[in-house]
DRENDO-1510 file (C-alpha; in Angstrom, 1 decimal, always signed):
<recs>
REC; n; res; u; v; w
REC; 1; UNK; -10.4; -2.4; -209.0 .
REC; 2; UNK; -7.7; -4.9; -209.9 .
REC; 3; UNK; -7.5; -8.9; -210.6 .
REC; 4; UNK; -6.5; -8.9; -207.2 .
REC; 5; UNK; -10.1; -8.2; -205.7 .
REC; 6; UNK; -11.5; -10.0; -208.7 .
REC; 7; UNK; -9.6; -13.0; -207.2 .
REC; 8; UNK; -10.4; -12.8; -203.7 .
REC; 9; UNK; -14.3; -12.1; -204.1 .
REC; 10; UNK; -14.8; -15.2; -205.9 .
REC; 11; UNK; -12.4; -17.4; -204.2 .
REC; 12; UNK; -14.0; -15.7; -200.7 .
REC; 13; UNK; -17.4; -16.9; -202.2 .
REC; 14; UNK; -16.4; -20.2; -204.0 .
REC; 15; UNK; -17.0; -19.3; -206.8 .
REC; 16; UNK; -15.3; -20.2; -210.4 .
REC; 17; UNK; -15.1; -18.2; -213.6 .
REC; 18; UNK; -14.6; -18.7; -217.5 .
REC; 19; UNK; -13.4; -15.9; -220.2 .
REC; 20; UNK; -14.8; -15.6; -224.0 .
REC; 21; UNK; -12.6; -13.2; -225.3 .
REC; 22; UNK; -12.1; -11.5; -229.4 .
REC; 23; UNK; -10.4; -8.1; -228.7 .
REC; 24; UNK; -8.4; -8.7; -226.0 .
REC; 25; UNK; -7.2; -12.0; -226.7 .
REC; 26; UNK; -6.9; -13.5; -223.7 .
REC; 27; UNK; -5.8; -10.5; -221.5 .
REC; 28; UNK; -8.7; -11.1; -219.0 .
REC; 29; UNK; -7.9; -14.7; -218.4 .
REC; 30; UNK; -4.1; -13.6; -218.3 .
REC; 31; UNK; -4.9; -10.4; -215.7 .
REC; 32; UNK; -6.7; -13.3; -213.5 .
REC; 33; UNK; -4.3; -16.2; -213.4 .
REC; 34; UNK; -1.2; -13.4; -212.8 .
REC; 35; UNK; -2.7; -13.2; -209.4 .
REC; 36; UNK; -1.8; -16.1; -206.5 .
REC; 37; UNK; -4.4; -18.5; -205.9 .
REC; 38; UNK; -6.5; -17.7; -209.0 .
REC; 39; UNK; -6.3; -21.4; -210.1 .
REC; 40; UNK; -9.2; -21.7; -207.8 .
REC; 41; UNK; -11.8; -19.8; -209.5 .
REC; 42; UNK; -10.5; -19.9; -213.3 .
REC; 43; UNK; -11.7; -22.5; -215.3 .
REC; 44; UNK; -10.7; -21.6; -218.2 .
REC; 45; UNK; -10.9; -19.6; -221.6 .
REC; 46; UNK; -11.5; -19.4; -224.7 .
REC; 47; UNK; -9.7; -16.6; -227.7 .
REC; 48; UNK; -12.2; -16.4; -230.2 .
REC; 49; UNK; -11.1; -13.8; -232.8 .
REC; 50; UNK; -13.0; -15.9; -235.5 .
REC; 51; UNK; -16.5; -16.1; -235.9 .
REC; 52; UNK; -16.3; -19.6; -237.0 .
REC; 53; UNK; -14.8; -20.2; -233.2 .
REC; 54; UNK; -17.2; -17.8; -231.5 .
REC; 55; UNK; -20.4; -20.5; -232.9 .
REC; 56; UNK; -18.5; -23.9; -233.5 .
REC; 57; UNK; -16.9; -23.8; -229.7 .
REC; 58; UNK; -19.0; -20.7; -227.9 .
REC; 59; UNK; -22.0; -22.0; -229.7 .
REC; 60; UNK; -22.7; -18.2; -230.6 .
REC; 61; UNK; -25.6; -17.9; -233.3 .
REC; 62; UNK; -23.9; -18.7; -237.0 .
REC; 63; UNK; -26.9; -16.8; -237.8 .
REC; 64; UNK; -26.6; -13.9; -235.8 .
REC; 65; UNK; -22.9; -13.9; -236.9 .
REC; 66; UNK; -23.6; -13.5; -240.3 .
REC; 67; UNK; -26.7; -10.7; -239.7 .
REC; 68; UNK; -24.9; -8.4; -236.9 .
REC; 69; UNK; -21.3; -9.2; -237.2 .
REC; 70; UNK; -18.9; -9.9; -234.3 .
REC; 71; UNK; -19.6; -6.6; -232.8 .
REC; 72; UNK; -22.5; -6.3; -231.2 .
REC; 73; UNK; -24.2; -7.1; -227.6 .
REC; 74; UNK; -26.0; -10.3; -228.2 .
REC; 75; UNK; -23.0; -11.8; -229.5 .
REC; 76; UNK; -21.1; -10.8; -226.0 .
REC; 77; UNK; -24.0; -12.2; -224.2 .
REC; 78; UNK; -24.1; -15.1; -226.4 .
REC; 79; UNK; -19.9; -15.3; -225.9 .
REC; 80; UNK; -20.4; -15.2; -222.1 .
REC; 81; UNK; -23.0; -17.6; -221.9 .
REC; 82; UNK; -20.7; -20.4; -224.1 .
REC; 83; UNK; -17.8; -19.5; -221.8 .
REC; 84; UNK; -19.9; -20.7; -218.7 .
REC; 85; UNK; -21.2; -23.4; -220.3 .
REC; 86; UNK; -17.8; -25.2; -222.1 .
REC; 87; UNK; -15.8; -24.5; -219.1 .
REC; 88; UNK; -18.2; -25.3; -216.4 .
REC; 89; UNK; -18.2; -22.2; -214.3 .
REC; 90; UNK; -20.3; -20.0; -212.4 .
REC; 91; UNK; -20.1; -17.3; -214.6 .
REC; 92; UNK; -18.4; -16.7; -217.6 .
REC; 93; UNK; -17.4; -12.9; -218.9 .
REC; 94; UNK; -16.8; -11.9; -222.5 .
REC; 95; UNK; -15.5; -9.0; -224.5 .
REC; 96; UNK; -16.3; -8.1; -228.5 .
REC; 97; UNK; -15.2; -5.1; -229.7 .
REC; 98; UNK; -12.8; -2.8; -232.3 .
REC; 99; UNK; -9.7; -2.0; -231.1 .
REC; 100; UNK; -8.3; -0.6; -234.6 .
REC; 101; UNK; -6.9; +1.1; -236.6 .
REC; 102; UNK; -9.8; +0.4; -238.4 .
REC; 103; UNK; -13.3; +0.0; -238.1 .
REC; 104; UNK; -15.1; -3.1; -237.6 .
REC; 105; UNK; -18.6; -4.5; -238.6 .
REC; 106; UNK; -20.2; -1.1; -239.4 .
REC; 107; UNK; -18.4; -0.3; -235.5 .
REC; 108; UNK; -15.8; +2.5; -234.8 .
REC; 109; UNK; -12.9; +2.2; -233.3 .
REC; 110; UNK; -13.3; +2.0; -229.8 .
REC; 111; UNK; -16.7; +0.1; -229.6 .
REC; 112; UNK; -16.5; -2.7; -227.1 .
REC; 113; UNK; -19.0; -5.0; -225.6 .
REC; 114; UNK; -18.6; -6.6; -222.2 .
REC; 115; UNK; -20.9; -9.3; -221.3 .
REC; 116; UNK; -21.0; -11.3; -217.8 .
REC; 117; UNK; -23.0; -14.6; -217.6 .
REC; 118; UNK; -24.1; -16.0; -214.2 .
REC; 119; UNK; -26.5; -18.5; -212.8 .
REC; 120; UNK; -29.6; -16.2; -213.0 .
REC; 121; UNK; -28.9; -14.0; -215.8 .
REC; 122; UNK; -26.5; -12.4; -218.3 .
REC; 123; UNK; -25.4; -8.1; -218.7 .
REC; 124; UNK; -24.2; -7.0; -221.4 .
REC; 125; UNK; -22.4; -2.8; -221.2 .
REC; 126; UNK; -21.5; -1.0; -224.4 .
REC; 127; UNK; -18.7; +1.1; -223.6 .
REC; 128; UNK; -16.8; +3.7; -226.5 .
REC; 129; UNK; -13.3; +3.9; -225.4 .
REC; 130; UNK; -10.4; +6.1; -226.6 .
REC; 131; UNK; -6.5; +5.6; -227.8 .
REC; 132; UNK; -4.5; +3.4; -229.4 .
REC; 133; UNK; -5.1; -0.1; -230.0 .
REC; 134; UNK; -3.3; -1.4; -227.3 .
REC; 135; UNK; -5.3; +1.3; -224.7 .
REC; 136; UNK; -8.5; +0.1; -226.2 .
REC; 137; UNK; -7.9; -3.3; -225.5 .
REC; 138; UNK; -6.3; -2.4; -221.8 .
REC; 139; UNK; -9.9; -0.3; -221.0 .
REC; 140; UNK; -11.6; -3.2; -222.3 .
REC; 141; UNK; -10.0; -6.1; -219.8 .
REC; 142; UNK; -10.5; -3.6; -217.4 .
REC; 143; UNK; -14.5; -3.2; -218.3 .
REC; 144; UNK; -14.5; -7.1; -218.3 .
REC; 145; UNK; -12.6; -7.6; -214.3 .
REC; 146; UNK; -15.3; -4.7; -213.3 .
REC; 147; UNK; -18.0; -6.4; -214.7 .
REC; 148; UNK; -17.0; -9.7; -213.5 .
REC; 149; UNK; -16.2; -8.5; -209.9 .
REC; 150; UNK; -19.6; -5.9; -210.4 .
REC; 151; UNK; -22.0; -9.3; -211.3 .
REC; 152; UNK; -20.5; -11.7; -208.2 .
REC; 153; UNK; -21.9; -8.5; -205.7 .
REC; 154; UNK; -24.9; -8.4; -206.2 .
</recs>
């Protein structure tokens, strides 16, 4: 799976897309618009690596914040849901997660959460990925264009 399909299923469906992203800090969004044509279906994103971001733009739960932490599902969820909604797109997709060196929230290295927000409903997948931080953070855009590509096919 690559941007490339990512790009074409959406575009081939007319369909648009927004990114909520804390670990990878914009490498979704980046992965997308590297690909011809992608201004078509990318609205936009949004790096939140602060909570105060995540609930004053993504309008993620202060509450929830400050119970959980960043790293958990229904923050993704909530992340991916805000991306739809501020950047008016079909579906949004977001990514939470520890990509180390150190633990995060209670969370190991290597936690990640990948939500995907669409018309009808919102996933969110755990994953536990292995390596360095920059490998963690590679799986994890990786989860996020599967996700994405996995939600429009269904």
């Amino acid at each position: 799976m690559t941007a490339e399909q990512v790009v074409a299923a959406f575009l081939g469906r007319g369909a648009t897309a927004a990114t909520a992203e804390s670990l990878t800090a914009g490498l979704v969004a980046a992965a997308l618009a590297d690909v011809p044509g992608a201004s078509g279906m990318l609205r936009g994103g949004v790096v939140s690596y602060a909570s105060e971001v995540k609930a004053g733009i993504l309008g993620v739960s202060e509450q929830l914040l400050a119970e959980a932490g960043s790293v958990d599902p229904r923050v993704a969820a909530q992340m991916a849901e805000g991306a739809r909604r501020v950047c008016g797109a079909d579906y949004g997709v977001a990514t939470t997660g520890v990509a180390g060196p150190d633990p995060h929230d209670g969370k190991p290295v290597g936690t990640v959460y990948v939500a995907v927000a669409g018309p009808d409903r919102t996933e969110t997948e755990e994953f536990r990925f292995e390596g360095n931080r920059a490998e963690i953070r590679a799986a994890a855009r990786d989860a996020a264009l599967r996700a994405l590509l996995g939600e429009l096919v269904i």
